[in-house]
C-alpha positions, -999 to 999 in steps of 0.1 A, spaced: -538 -120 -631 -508 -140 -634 -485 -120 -666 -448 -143 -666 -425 -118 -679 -422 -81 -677 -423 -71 -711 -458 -87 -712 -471 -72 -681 -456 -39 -697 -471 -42 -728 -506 -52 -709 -502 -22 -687 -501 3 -721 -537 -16 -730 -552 -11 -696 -543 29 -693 -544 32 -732 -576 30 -752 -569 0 -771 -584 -24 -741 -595 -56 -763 -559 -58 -775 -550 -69 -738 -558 -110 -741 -535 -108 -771 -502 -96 -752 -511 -114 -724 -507 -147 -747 -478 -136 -763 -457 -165 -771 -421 -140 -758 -417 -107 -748 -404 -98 -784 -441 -109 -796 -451 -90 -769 -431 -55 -780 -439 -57 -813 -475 -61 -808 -472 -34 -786 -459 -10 -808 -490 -16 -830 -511 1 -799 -520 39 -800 -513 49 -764 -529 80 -747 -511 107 -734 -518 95 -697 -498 62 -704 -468 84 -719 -471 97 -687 -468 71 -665 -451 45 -680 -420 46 -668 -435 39 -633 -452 10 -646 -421 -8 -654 -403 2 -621 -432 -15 -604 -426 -45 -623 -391 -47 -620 -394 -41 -581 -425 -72 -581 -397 -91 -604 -374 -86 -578 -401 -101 -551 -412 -133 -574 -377 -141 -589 -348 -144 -563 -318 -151 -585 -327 -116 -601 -327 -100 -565 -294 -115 -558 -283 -101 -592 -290 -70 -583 -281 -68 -546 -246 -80 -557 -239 -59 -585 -208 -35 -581 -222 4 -580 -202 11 -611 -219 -18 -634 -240 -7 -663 -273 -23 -668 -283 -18 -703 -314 -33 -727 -291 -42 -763 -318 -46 -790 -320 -20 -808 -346 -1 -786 -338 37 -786 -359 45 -754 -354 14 -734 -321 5 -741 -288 18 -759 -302 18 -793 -279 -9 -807 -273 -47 -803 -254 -66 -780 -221 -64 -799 -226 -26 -807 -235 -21 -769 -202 -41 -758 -179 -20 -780 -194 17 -782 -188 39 -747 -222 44 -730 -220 80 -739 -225 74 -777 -253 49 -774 -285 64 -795 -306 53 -773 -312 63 -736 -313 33 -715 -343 41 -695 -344 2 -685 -308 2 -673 -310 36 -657 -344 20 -638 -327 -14 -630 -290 5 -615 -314 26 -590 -336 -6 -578 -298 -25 -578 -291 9 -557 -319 6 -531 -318 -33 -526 -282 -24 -517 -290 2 -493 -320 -21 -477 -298 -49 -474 -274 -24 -454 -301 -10 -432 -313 -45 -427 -275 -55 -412 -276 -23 -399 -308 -31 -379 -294 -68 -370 -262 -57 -352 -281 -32 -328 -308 -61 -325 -279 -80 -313 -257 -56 -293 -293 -52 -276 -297 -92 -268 -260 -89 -257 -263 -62 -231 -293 -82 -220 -275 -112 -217 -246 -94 -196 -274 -77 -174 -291 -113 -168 -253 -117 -156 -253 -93 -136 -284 -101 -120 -274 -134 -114 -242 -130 -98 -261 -104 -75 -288 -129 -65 -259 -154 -58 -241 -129 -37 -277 -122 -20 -279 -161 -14 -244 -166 -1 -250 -133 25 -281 -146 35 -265 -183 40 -271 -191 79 -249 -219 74 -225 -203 99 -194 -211 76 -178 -182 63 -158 -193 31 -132 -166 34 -116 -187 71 -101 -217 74 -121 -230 98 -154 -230 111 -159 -210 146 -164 -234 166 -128 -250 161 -112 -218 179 
């Protein structure tokens, strides 16, 4: 199934663990995600979706992160000190107030808890430390390819050594001359 933003696939994934399953078609067409959370918040969710929620929409932020590179890059380049936040007036998902109250109250006084922006700073958090492990993993991948490099080197100038001992030329490069001049 093919859901284009999160807040739909979010509000689909209260339907499928909920009990209210013929409701799904309807948030799967909704025309934004705002359609989508407020026909959401018509559903009567079971306890197991309370439960699990929150997991839900970490999945779908780390998939968002897969299908949408400019919002990988967002994250992988964000400072560790920014503050994601949700600023619609959502208590749970966000700060609880809108984007001019968000931008002008400390994050300690927002009403609501951010649970979005909390979610997004420790994805932002492991795309980081991936990215690191990643470079981490490239420069022993190429320390490796150059110590194998200087051993083929090595090996070389030893085979061109054994070539030059093994040279029944008679002419030994170190003299002047050849013996037979003497």
């Amino acid at each position: 199934m093919s859901i284009l933003h999160e807040e739909r696939a979010f509000e689909w994934g209260s339907l499928v663990k909920g009990t209210n399953v013929n409701f799904h078609k309807t948030i799967k067409d909704a025309d934004d995600a705002l359609s989508a959370l407020r026909l959401g918040k018509k559903i009567k969710t079971n306890e197991q979706w309370e439960s699990t929620k929150k997991e839900v929409m970490e999945d779908i932020l780390e998939n968002k992160c897969v299908q949408v590179p400019v919002f990988l890059e967002k994250l992988r380049t964000a400072k560790q000190s920014t503050t994601f936040v949700e600023a619609t007036y959502n208590n749970e998902w966000g700060s609880g107030l809108d984007r001019t109250g968000t931008l002008n109250t400390k994050p300690e006084h927002w009403p609501g808890s951010n649970t979005l922006g909390v979610m997004m700073k420790k994805i932002s958090k492991k795309i980081r430390k991936r990215k690191l492990s990643d470079s981490i993993s490239r420069k022993q991948k190429q320390a490796h390819r150059e110590q194998s490099r200087q051993r083929n080197i090595v090996q070389m100038l030893k085979d061109l050594r054994t070539a030059s001992d093994s040279d029944v030329s008679g002419c030994n490069a170190d003299s002047d001359s050849s013996e037979g001049d003497k």
